[in-house]
Z-matrix of the N, CA and C atoms (Angstrom, degrees):
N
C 1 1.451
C 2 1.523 1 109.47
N 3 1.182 2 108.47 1 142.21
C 4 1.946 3 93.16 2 -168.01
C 5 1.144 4 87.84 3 -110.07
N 6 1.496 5 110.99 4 165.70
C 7 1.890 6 123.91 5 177.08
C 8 1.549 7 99.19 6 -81.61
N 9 1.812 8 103.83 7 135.43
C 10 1.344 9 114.72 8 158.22
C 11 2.478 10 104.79 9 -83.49
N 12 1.328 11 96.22 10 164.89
C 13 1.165 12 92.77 11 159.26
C 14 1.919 13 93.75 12 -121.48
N 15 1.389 14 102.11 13 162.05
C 16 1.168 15 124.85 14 170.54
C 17 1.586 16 113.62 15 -113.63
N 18 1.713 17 120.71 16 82.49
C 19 0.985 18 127.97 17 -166.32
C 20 1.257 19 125.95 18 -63.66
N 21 1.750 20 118.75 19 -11.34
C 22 1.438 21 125.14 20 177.03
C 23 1.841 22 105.84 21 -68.71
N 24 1.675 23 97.84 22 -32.46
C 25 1.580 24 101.61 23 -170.30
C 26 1.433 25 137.41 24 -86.78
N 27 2.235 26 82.96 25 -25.63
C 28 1.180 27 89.01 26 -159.88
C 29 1.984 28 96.88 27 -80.00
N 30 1.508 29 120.67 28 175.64
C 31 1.247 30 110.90 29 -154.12
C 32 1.700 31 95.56 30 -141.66
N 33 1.197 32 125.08 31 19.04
C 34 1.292 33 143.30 32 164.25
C 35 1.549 34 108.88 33 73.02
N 36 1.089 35 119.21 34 47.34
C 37 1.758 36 108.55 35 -162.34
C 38 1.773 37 86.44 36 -104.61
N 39 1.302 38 127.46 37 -2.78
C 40 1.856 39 103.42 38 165.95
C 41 1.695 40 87.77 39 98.73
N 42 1.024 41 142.94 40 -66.63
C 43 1.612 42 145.10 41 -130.88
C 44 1.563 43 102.56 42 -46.73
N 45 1.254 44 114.27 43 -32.10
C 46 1.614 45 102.84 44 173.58
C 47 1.441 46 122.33 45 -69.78
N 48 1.913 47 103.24 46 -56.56
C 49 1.693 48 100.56 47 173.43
C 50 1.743 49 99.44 48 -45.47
N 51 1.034 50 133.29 49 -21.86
C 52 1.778 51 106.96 50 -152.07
C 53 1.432 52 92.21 51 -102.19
N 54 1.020 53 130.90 52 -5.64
C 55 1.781 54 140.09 53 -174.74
C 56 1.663 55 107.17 54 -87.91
N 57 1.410 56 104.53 55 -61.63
C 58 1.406 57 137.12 56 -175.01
C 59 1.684 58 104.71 57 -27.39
N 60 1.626 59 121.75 58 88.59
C 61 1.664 60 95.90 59 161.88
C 62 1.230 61 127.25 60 -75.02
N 63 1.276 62 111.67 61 -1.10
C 64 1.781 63 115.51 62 -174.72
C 65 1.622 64 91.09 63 -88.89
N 66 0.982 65 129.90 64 -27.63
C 67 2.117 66 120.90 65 -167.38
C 68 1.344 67 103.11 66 73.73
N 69 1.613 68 112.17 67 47.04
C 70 1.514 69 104.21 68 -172.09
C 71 1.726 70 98.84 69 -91.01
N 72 0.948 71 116.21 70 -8.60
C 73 1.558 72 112.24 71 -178.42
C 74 1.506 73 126.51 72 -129.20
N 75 1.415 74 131.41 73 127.61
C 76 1.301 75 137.59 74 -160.31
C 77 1.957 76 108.01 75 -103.12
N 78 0.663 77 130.00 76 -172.27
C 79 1.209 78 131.71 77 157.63
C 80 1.479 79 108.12 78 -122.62
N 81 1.459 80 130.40 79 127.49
C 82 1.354 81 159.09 80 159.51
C 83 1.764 82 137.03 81 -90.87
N 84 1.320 83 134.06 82 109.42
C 85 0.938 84 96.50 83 -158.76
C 86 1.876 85 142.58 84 -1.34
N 87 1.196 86 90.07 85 95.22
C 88 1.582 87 129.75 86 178.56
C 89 1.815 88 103.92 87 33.49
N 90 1.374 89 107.52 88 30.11
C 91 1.454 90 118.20 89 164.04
C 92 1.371 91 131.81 90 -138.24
N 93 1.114 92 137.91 91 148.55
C 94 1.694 93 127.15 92 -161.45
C 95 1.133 94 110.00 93 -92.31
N 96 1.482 95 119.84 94 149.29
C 97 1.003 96 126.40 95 -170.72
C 98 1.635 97 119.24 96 -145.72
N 99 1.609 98 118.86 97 116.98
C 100 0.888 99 99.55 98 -169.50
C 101 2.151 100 131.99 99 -67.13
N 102 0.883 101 121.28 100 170.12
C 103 1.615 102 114.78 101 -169.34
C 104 1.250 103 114.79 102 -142.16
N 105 0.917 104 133.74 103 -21.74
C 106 1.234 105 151.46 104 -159.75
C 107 1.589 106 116.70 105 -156.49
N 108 1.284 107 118.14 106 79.98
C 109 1.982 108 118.74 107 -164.49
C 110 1.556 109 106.73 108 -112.97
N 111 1.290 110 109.51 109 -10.83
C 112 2.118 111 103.81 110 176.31
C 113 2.010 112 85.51 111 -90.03
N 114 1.329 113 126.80 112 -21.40
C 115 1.266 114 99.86 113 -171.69
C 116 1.638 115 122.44 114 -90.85
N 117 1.146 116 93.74 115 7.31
C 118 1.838 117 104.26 116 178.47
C 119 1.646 118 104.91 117 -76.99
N 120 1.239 119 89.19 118 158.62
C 121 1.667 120 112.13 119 -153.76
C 122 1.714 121 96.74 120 -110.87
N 123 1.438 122 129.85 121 -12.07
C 124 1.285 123 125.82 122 -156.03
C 125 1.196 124 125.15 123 38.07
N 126 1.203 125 121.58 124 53.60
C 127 1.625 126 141.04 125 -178.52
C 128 1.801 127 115.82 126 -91.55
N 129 1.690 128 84.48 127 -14.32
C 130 1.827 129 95.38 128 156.59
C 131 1.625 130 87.41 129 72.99
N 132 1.559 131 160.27 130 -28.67
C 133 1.109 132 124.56 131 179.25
C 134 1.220 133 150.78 132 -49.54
N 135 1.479 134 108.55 133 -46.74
C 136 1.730 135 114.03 134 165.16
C 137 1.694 136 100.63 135 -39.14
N 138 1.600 137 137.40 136 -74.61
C 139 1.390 138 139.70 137 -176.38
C 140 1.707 139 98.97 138 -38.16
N 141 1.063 140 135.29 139 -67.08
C 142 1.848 141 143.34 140 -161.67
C 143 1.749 142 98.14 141 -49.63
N 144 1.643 143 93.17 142 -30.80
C 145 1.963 144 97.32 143 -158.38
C 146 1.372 145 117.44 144 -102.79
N 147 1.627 146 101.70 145 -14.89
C 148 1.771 147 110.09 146 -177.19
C 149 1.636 148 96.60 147 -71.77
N 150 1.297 149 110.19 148 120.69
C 151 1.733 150 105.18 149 165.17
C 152 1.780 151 129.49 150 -85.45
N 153 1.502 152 72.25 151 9.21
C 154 1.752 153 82.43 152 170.79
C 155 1.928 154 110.86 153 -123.94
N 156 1.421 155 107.86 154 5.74
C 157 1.272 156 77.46 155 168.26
C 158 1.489 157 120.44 156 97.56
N 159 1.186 158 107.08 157 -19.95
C 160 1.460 159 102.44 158 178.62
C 161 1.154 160 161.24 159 -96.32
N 162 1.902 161 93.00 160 17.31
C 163 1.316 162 121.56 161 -168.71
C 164 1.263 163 107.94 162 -125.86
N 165 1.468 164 120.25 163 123.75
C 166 1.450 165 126.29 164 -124.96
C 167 2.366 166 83.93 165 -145.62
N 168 1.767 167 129.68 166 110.58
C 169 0.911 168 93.31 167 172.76
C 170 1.687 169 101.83 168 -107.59
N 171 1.490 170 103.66 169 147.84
C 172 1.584 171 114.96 170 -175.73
C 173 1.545 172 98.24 171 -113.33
């Protein structure tokens, strides 16, 4: 299941790219974005590490 971001919430602080062992997420103007979603592992960190909440995996 790959991570959505929720761009209204998320608040650009990085904590997923820097969590992420797959490199599924980049930073984009000053919001995350996923880049890479067949290579995630569902290891649930980016979601455990966002302090806002906005990374949701479906």
């Amino acid at each position: 299941m790959p991570p959505k971001v929720d761009l209204e919430k998320c608040n650009g602080c990085g904590s997923c790219a820097d969590v992420c062992p797959s490199e599924c997420f980049v930073m984009e103007e000053e919001k995350s974005k996923v880049v890479n979603p067949d290579d995630c592992v569902d290891c649930e960190s980016c979601v455990e590490n966002c302090p806002e909440g906005a990374i949701v995996l479906e």
